[in-house]
TORKOL-4160 file (C-alpha; in steps of 0.2 Angstrom, whole numbers, padded with zeros to 4 digits, m for minus):
113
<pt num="1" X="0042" Y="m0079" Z="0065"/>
<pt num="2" X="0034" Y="m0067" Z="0050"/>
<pt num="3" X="0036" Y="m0084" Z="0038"/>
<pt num="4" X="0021" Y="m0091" Z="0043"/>
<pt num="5" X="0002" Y="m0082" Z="0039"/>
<pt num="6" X="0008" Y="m0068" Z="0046"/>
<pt num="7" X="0022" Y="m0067" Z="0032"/>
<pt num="8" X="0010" Y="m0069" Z="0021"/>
<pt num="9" X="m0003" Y="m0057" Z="0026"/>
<pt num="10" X="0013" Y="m0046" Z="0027"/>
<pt num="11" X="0017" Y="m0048" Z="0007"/>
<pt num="12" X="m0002" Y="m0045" Z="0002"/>
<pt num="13" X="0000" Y="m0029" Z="0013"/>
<pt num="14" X="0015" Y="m0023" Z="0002"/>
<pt num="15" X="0003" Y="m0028" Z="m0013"/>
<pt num="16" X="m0011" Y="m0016" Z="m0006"/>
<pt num="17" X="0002" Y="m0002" Z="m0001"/>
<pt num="18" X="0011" Y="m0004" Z="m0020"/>
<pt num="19" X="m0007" Y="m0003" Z="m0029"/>
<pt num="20" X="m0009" Y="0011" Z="m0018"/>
<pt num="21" X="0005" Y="0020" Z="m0022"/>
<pt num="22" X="0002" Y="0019" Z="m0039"/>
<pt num="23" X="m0015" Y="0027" Z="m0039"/>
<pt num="24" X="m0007" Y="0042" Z="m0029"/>
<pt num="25" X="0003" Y="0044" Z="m0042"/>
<pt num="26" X="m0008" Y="0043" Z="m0054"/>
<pt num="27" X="m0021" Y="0056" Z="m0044"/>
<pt num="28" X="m0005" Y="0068" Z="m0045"/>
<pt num="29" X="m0002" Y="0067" Z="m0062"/>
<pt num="30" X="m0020" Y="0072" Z="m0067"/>
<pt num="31" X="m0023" Y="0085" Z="m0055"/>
<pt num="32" X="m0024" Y="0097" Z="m0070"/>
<pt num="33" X="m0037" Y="0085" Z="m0080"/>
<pt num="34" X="m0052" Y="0091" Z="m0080"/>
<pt num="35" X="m0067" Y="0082" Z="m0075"/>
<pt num="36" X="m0053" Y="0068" Z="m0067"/>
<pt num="37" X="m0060" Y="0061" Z="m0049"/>
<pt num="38" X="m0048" Y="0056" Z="m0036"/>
<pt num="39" X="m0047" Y="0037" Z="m0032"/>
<pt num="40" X="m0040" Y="0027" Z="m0018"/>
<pt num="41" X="m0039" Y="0009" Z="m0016"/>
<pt num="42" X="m0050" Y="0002" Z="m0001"/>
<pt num="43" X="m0039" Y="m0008" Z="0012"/>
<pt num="44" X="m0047" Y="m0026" Z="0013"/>
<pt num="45" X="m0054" Y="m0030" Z="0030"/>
<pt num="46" X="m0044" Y="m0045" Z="0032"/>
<pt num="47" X="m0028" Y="m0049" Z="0021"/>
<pt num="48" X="m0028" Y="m0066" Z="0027"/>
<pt num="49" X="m0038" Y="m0070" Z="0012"/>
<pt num="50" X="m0031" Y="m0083" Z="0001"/>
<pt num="51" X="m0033" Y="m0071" Z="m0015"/>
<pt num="52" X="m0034" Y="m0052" Z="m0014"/>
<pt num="53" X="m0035" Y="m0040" Z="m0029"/>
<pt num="54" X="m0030" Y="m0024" Z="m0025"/>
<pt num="55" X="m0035" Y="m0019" Z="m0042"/>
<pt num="56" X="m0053" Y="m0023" Z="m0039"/>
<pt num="57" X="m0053" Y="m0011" Z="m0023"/>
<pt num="58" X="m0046" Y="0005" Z="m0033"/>
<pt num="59" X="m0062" Y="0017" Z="m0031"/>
<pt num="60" X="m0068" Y="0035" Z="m0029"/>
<pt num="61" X="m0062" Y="0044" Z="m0013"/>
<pt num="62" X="m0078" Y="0052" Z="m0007"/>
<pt num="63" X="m0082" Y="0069" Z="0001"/>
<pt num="64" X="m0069" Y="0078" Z="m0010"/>
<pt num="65" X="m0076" Y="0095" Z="m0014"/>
<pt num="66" X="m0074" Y="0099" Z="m0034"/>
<pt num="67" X="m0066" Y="0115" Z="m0044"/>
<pt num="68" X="m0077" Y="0122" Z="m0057"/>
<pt num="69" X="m0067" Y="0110" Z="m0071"/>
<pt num="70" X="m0076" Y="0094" Z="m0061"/>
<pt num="71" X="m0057" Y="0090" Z="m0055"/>
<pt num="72" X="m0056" Y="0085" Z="m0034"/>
<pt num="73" X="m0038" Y="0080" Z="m0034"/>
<pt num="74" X="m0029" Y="0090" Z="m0019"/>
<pt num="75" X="m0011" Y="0088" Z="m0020"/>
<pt num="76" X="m0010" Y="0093" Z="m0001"/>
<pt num="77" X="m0019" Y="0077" Z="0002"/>
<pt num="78" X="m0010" Y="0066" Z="m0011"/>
<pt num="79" X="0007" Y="0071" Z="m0004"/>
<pt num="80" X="0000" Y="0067" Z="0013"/>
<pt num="81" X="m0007" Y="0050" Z="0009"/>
<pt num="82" X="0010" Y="0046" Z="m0002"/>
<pt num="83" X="0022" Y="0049" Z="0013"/>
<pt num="84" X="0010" Y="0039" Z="0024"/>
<pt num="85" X="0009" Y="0024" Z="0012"/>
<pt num="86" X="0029" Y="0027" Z="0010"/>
<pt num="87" X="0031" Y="0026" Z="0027"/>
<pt num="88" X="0021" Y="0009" Z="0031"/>
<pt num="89" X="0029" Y="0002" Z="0015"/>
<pt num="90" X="0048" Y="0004" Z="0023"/>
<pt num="91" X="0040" Y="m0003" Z="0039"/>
<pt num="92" X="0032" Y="m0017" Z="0032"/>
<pt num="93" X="0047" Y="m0019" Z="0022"/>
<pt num="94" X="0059" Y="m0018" Z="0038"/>
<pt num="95" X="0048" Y="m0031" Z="0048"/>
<pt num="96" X="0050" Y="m0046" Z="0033"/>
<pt num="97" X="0071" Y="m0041" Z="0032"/>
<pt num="98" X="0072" Y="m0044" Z="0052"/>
<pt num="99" X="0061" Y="m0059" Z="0051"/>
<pt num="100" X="0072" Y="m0067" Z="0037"/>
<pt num="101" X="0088" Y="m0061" Z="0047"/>
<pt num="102" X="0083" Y="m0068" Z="0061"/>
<pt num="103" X="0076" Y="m0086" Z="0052"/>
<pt num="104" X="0095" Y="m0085" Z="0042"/>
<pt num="105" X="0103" Y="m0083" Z="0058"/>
<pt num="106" X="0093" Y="m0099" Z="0067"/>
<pt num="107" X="0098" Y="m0108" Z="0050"/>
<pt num="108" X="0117" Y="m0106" Z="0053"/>
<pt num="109" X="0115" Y="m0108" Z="0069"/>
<pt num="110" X="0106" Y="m0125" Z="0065"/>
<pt num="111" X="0121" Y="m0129" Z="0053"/>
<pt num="112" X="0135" Y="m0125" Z="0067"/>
<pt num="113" X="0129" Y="m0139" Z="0078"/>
């Protein structure tokens, strides 16, 4: 079952795909703002860690060219990386829903006998 580490690793995941979103959103609404760099937040190598900040990972994305106003924000990329981080949000969501289905279910179950 997911309620063990792994359900844990699985909420700090939602956390880093949340913070994520955000910055996306904010990179969309200043695409027009001058002098405004694109940011991303850096997945952490292991989310088994006891405490992770995603707010401490939120950084520059590199090797993003730059228009004559000092702006790098591609919408085309934004869009791209917003429906990726959507979809493995829904995933990540849908993998915790089943888990805790299946641990209600084992619960009744239990109750039953």
């Amino acid at each position: 079952m997911f309620l063990d580490q792994t359900g844990l690793e699985l909420g700090r995941y939602l956390s880093y795909l949340s913070q994520r979103q955000e910055v996306i959103a904010s990179n969309i609404a200043n695409a027009d703002t001058p002098g405004y760099l694109t940011r991303d937040v850096e997945m952490p190598a292991d989310f088994s860690e006891a405490l992770f900040d995603a707010g401490e990972a939120v950084v520059d994305a590199p090797g993003l060219p730059t228009r004559n106003d000092g702006n790098n924000v591609s919408l085309d990329r934004e869009a791209r990386l917003l429906t990726d981080t959507t979809m493995k949000f829904n995933l990540a969501t849908q993998l915790i829903r089943t888990d805790l289905k299946n641990l209600r279910s084992a619960i009744e179950e239990g109750r039953s006998s």
